[in-house]
KELOFI-66757 format. One record per residue (C-alpha): residue in three letters; x, y, z. Coordinates in steps of 0.05 Angstrom, whole numbers, padded with zeros to 5 digits, always signed. Each point is the difference from the previous one (the first is absolute). Layout:
REM KELOFI-66757
AlaXYZ/...
REM end
This chain:
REM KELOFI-66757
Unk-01374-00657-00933/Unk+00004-00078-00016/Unk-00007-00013+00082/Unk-00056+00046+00002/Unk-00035-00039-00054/Unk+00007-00070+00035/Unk-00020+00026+00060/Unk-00070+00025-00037/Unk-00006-00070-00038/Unk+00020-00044+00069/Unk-00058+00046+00041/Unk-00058-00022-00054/Unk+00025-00069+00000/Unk-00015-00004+00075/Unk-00063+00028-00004/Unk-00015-00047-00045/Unk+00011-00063+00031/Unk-00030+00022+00053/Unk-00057+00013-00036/Unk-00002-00073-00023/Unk+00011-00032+00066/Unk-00053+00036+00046/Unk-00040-00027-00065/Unk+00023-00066+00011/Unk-00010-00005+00073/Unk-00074+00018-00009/Unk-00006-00051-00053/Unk+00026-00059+00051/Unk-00053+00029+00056/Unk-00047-00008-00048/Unk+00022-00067-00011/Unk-00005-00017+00072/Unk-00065+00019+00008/Unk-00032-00034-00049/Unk+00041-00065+00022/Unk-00032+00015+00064/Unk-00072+00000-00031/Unk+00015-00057-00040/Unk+00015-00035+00061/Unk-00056+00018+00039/Unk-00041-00020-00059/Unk+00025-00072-00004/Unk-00002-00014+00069/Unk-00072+00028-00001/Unk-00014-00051-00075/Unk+00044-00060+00042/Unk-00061+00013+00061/Unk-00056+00000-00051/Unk+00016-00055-00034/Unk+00012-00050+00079/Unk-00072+00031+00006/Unk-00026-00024-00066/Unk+00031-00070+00009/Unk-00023+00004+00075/Unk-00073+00007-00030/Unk+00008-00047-00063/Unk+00023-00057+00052/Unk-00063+00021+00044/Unk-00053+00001-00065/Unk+00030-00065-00019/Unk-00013-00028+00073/Unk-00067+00031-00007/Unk-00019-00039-00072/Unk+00032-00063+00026/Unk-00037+00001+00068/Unk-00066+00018-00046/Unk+00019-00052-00045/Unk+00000-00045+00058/Unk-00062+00011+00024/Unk-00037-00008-00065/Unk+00030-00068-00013/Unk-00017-00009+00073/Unk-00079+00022-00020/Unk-00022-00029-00065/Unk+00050+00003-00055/Unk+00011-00081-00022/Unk+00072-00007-00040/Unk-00006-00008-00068/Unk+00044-00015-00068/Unk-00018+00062-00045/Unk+00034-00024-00059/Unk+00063-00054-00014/Unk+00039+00008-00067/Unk+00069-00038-00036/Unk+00042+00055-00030/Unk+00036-00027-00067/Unk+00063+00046+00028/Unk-00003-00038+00060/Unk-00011-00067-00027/Unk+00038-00010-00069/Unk-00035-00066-00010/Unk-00063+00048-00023/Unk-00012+00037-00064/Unk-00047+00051+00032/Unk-00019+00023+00071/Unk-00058-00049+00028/Unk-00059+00025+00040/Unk-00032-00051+00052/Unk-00073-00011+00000/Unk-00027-00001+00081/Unk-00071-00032+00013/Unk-00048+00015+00057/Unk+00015-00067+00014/Unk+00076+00008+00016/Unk+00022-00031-00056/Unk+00064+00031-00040/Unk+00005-00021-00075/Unk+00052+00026-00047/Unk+00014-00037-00075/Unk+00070+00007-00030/Unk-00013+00013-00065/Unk+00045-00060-00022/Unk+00020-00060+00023/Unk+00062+00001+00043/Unk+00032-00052+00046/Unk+00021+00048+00044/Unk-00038+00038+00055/Unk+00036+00029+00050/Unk-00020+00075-00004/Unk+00010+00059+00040/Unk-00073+00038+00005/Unk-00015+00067+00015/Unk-00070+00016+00039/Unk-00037+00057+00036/Unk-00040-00020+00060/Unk-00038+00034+00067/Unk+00028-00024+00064/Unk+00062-00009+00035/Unk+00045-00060-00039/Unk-00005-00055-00054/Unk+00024-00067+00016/Unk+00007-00056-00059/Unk+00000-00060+00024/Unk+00016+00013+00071/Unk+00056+00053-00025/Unk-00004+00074+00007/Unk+00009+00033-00075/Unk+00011+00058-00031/Unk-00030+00030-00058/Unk+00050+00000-00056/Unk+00057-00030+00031/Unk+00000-00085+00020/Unk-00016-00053-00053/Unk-00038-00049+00018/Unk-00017-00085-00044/Unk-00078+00013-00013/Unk+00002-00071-00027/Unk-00045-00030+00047/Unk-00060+00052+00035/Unk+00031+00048+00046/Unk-00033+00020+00061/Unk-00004+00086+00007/Unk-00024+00034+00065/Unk-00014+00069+00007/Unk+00013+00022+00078/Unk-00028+00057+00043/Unk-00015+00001+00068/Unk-00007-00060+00021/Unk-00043-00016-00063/Unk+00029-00046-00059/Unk-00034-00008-00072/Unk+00021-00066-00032/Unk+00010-00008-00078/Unk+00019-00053-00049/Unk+00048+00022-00057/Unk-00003-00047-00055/Unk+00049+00024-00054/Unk-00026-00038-00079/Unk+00038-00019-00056/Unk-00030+00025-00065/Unk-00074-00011+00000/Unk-00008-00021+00077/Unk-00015-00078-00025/Unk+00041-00064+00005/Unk+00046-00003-00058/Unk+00004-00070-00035/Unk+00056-00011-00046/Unk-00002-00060-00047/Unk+00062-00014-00053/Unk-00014-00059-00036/Unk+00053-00042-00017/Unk+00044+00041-00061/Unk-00053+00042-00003/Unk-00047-00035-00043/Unk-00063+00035-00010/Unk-00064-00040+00030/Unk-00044-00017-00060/Unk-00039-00066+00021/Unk-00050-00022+00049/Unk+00025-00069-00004/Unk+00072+00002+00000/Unk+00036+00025+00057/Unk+00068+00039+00009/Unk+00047-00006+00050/Unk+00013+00062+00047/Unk+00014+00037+00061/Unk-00041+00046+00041/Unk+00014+00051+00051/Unk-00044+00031+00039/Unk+00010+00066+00044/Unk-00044+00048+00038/Unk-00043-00036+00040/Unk-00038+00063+00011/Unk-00070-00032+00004/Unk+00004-00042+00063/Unk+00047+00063+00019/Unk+00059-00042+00014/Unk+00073+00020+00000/Unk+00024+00006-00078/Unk+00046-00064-00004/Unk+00006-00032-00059/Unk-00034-00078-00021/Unk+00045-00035-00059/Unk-00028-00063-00033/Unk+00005-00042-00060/Unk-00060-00012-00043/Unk-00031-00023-00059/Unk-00049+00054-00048/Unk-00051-00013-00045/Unk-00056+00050-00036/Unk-00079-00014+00031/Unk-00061+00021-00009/Unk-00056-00002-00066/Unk-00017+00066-00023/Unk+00047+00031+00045/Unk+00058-00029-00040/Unk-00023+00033-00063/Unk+00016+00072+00032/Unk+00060+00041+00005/Unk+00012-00008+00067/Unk+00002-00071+00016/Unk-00011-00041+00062/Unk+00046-00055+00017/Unk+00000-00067+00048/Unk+00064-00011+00049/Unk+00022-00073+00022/Unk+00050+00008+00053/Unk+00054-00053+00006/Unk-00012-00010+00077/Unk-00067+00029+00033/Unk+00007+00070+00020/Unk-00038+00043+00045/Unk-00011+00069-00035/Unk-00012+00065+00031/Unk-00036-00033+00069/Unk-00038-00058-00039/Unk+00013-00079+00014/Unk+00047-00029-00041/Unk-00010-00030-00067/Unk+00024-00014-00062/Unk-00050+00027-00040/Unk-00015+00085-00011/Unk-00034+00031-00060/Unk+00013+00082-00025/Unk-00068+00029-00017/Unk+00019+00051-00045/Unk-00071+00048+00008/Unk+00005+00022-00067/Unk-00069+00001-00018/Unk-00013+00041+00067/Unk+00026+00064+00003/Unk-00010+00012+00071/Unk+00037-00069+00011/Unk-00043-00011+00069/Unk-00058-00034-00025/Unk+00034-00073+00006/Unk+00029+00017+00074/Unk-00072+00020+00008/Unk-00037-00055-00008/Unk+00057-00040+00036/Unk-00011+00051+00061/Unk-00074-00021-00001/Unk+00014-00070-00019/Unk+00035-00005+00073/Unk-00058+00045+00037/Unk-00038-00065-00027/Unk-00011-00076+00034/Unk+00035-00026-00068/Unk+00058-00049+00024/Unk+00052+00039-00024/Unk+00013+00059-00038/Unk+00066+00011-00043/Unk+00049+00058+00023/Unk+00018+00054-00038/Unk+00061+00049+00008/Unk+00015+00062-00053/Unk+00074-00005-00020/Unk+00040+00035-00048/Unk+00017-00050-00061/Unk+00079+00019-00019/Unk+00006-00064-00059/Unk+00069-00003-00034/Unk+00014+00064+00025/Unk-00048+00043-00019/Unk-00061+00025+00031/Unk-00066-00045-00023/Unk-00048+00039+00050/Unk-00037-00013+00055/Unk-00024-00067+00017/Unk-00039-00040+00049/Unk+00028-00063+00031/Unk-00038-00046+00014/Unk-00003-00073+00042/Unk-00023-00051-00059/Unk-00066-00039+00008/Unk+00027-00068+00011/Unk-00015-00060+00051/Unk+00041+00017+00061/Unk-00012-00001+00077/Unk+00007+00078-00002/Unk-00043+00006-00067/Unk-00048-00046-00024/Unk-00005-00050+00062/Unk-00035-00056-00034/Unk+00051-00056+00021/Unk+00048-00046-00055/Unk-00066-00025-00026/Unk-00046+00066-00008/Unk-00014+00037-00066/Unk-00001+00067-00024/Unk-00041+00009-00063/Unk-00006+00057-00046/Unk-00061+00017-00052/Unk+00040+00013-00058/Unk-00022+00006-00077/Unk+00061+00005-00021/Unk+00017-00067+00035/Unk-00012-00038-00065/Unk+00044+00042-00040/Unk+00067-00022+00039/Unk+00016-00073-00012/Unk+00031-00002+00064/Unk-00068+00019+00042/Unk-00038-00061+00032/Unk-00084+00018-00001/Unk-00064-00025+00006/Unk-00072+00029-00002/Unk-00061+00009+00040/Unk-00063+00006-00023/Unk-00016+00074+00016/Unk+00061+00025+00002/Unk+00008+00025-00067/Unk+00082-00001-00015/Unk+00050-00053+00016/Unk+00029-00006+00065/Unk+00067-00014+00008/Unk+00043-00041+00058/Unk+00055+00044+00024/Unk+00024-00042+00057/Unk+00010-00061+00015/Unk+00061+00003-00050/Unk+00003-00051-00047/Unk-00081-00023-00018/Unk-00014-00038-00051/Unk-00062-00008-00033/Unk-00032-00048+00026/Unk+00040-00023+00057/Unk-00020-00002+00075/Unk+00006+00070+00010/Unk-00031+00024-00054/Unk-00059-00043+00006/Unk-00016+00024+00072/Unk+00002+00069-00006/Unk-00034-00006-00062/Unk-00053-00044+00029/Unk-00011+00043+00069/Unk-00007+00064-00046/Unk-00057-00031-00038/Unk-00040-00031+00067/Unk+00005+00082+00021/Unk-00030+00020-00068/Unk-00054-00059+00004/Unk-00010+00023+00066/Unk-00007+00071-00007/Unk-00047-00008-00059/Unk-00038-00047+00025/Unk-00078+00008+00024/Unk+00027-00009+00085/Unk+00057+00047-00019/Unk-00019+00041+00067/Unk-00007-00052+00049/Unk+00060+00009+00046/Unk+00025-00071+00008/Unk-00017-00037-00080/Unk+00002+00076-00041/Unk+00056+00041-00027/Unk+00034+00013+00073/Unk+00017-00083+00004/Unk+00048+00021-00049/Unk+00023+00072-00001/Unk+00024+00041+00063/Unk-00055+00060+00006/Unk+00040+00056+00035/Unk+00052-00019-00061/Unk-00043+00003-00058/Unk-00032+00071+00036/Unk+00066+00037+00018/Unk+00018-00017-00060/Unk-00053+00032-00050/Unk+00000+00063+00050/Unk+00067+00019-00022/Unk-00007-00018-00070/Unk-00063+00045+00000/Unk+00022+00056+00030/Unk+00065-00003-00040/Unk-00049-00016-00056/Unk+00051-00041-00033/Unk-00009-00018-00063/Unk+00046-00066-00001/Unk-00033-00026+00052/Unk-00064-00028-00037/Unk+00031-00062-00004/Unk+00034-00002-00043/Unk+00065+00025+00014/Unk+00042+00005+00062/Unk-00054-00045+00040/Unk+00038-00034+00062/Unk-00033-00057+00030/Unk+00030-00039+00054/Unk-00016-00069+00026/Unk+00029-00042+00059/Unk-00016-00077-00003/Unk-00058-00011+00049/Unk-00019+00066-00001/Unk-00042+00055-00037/Unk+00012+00035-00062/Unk+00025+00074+00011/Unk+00003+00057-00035/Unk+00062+00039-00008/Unk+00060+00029+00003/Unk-00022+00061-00036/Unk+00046+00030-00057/Unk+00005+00044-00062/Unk-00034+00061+00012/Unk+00040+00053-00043/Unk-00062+00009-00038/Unk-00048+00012+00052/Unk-00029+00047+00043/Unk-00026+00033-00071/Unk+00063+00000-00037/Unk-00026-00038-00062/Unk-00032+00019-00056/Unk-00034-00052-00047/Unk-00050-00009-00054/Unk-00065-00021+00031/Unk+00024+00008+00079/Unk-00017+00037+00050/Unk+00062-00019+00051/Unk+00016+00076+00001/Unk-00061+00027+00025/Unk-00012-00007+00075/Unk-00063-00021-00004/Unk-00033-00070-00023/Unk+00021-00068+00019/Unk+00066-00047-00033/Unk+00001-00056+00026/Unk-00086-00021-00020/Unk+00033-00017-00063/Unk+00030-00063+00036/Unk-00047-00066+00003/Unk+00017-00023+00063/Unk-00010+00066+00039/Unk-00066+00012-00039/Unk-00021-00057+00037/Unk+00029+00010+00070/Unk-00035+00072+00002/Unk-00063-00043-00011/Unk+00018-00023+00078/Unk-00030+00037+00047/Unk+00056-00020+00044/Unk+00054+00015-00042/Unk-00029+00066-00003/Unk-00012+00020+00075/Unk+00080-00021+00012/Unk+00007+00046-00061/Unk-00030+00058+00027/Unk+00036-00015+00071/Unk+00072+00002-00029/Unk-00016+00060-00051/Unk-00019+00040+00057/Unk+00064-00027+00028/Unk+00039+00032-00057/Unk-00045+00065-00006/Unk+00026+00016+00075/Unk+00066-00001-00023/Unk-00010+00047-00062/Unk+00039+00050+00027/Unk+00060-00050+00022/Unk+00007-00006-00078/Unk-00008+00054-00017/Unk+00056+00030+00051/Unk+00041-00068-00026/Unk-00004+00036-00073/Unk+00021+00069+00036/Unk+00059-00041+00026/Unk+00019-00038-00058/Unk+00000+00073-00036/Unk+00046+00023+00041/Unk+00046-00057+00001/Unk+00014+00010-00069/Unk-00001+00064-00019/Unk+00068+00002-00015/Unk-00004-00068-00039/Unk-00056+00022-00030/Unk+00045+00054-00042/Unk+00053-00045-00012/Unk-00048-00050-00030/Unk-00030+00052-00047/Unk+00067+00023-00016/Unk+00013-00073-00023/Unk-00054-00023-00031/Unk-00044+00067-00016/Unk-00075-00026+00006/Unk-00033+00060+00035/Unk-00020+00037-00061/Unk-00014-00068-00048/Unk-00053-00052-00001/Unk+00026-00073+00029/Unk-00024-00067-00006/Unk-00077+00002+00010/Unk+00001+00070+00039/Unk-00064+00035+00008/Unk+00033+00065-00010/Unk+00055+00049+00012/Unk-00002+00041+00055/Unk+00071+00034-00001/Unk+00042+00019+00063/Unk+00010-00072+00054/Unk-00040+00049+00044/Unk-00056-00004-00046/Unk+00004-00076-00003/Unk-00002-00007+00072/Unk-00060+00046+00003/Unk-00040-00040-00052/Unk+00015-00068+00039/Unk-00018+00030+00063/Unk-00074+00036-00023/Unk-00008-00065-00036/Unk+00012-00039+00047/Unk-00056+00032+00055/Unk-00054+00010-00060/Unk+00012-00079-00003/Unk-00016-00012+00064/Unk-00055+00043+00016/Unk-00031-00024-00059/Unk+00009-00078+00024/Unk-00029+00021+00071/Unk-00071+00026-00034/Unk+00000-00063-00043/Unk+00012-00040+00062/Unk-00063+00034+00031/Unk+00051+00021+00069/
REM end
């Protein structure tokens, strides 16, 4: 009975498994199949995809023979946009966006002064390569010195676009560093203090950014200038020095263009003073004043009017006077007086007058033969008059500026330069001091800001040489001369804007004028744009108003 029952348990067991393996062996066809299909799939996805890249590699053909043949039509390469990334370049504080002019000029201002500037830039262009300086680059990856202008071309076709990078330190103006000797703090006009100047970015006559070291001597100048917060100084270099592209010399001055908030109107009326037939004209060069260390603003340097074969060319023996009231209040000033000249006049150079001696007597002498001349009942006979003495287109160039500057210290009696050569005629000139012109005074009784009316009718001697109908034809002539060129100064006051915007800033941030009154200013007109502005629409109201009283 047990064999039987093993028998009936061994039967079910083999039906069973065989149960579970036909089950099985359909489960592997299965499997099989769909291997099959999977194959058949990926051979068909390996086929699509060749035929994709197959049409990606012939679209791309297409857009590069397309972009071909537009470069090959009309499209000129171009720079788009040039940059410094401060992760790129850990000399910066913040990434640096380039300025690009129409006129392929590139202009970027670290925001600090650094002595370093090799940087790697990053930049976006149309066309087919960038070269620097002669080099293929690429965007975001070579550094290159910007320490002198670098020379960018944009390439396309057989077309090149050429710019000039000029990479600025701080402000974009030559920096002038002065440390006196221990530091002392400058506090006299008369004495000086011993120092030592450097002076880097030569970034006006665009030269390459090397740097000029010099001893010198400092003193403080100027009258009322002295008496504000900023002050203006006077340089005496050991050996003559030739700054930023002028002859060399000894002797430079800082204007310190407090009083004008624009700080153009002295590089102004220097621009115009060398448009003129004057002999010479002092330079003038914005620089950035670092003194002891620490920032003192902006400043402009200037060539000082002394006797020199590239200055005042009057010979050993010439003079160079100055109509001065103030002359008898400094025991050191040497003066004398003409009769309708109303204020003493002083004898800047020779060096080393007297009263009294031969110098002294001469020029003193030839300057009252003019004055008898010019007042004289003949005064406008050509050969015995006023002209025996006293250059004409001088004396006319010379009132031209001061009138359409209307200039209130030149009514002679301040900042009047005469010249004279032995054996020749008295000249007018060099110009100077014009902070407070152009309508930026304001004054009891005066008119200086208005544009309209005359200044300088309150001077003797020109009240008499308008009374020449000569003197007043060449007048006319050499206005008409300066009208043409209205818009030259103008643009010149565009340019000087733009020069120093950044300085501009930096200056206010300094010495905080803008919203404030400052010495003799008409009024306050806010923002530097707002200054500029004013100068400029004063500046044209001026000069049409001179052309209708000229009758042109």
């Amino acid at each position: 009975m047990r064999k039987i029952l093993y028998i009936i348990i061994a039967s079910f067991c083999l039906v069973a498994c065989s149960k579970d393996l036909t089950e099985y062996y359909d489960r592997a066809d299965q499997l099989e199949a769909a291997n099959q299909m999977q194959a058949q799939v990926n051979k068909e996805l390996e086929a699509a995809n060749e035929q994709l890249k197959q049409q990606a590699l012939r679209l791309q053909a297409t857009l590069d023979s397309l972009a071909k043949a537009i470069e090959k039509q009309s499209t000129p390469p171009v720079l788009v946009a040039m940059a410094f990334s401060a992760a790129e370049n850990p000399i910066l504080t913040e990434d640096l966006i380039c300025e690009i002019s129409g006129s392929g000029t590139i202009e970027c201002w670290l925001p600090q002064y650094s002595g370093s500037k090799e940087l790697i830039p990053r930049f976006s262009f149309l066309g087919t390569e960038i070269t620097i300086n002669g080099v293929k680059a690429t965007s975001g990856f070579t550094k290159y010195d910007f320490s002198s202008p670098v020379k960018l071309e944009v390439k396309s076709g057989g077309k090149t676009v050429e710019y000039q990078v000029y990479v600025y330190n701080y402000t974009g103006l030559p920096i002038m560093r002065i440390d006196t000797e221990g530091g002392q703090e400058i506090v006299s006009k008369t004495e000086y203090l011993n120092a030592h100047m450097s002076l880097t970015e030569d970034l006006v006559t665009r030269g390459p950014g090397e740097t000029v070291e010099a001893d010198l001597q400092i003193k403080g100048r100027g009258n009322s200038t002295w008496g504000q917060p900023k002050k203006p100084y006077r340089l005496k270099f050991n050996e003559k020095i030739a700054l930023l592209g002028e002859h060399k010399d000894k002797s430079w001055v800082l204007i310190a263009n407090y009083p004008d908030k624009s700080m153009i109107r002295n590089d102004l009326a220097l621009t115009m003073g060398k448009r003129s037939v004057l002999d010479w004209t002092p330079s003038g060069h914005y620089v950035e004043l670092i003194l002891n260390g620490e920032y003192n603003g902006t400043y402009l340097l200037c060539e000082k009017i002394k006797v020199s074969n590239h200055r005042v060319a009057v010979g050993d023996d010439g003079f160079i006077i100055e109509v001065d009231e103030r002359a008898m209040e400094d025991s050191s000033c040497v003066y004398f007086f003409a009769p309708h000249i109303n204020y003493s006049i002083e004898i800047k150079e020779p060096e080393g007058v007297s009263f009294g001696d031969e110098n002294y007597n001469y020029i003193a002498n030839f300057i009252q033969m003019a004055d008898d001349a010019l007042f004289s009942s003949n005064f406008t006979d050509p050969q015995e008059g006023w002209q025996k003495y006293m250059d004409m287109d001088s004396f006319v160039d010379w009132y031209l500026i001061h009138e359409m500057s209307k200039n209130e210290d030149s009514m002679f009696h301040f900042s009047t330069y005469m010249n004279l050569q032995r054996g020749g005629k008295l000249k007018m000139g060099p110009i100077w001091d014009f902070d407070i012109a152009f309508g930026n005074v304001k004054e009891t009784g005066s008119t200086a800001m208005l544009p309209e009316g005359f200044m300088l009718d309150w001077s003797l001697w020109y009240q008499r040489l308008t009374q020449d109908p000569a003197f007043l034809s060449r007048l006319r002539q050499r206005f008409t001369y300066f009208y043409n060129h209205k818009d030259d100064f103008l643009a010149y006051i565009n340019q000087d804007a733009h020069y120093l915007k950044y300085a501009a800033q930096e200056n206010q941030k300094r010495w905080g004028t803008f919203y404030h009154y400052t010495y003799k200013q008409y009024d306050i007109w806010g923002s530097y744009q707002n200054e500029v502005q004013m100068l400029k629409e004063w500046f044209n109201d001026r000069m049409e108003w001179l052309k209708r009283a000229y009758g042109i």
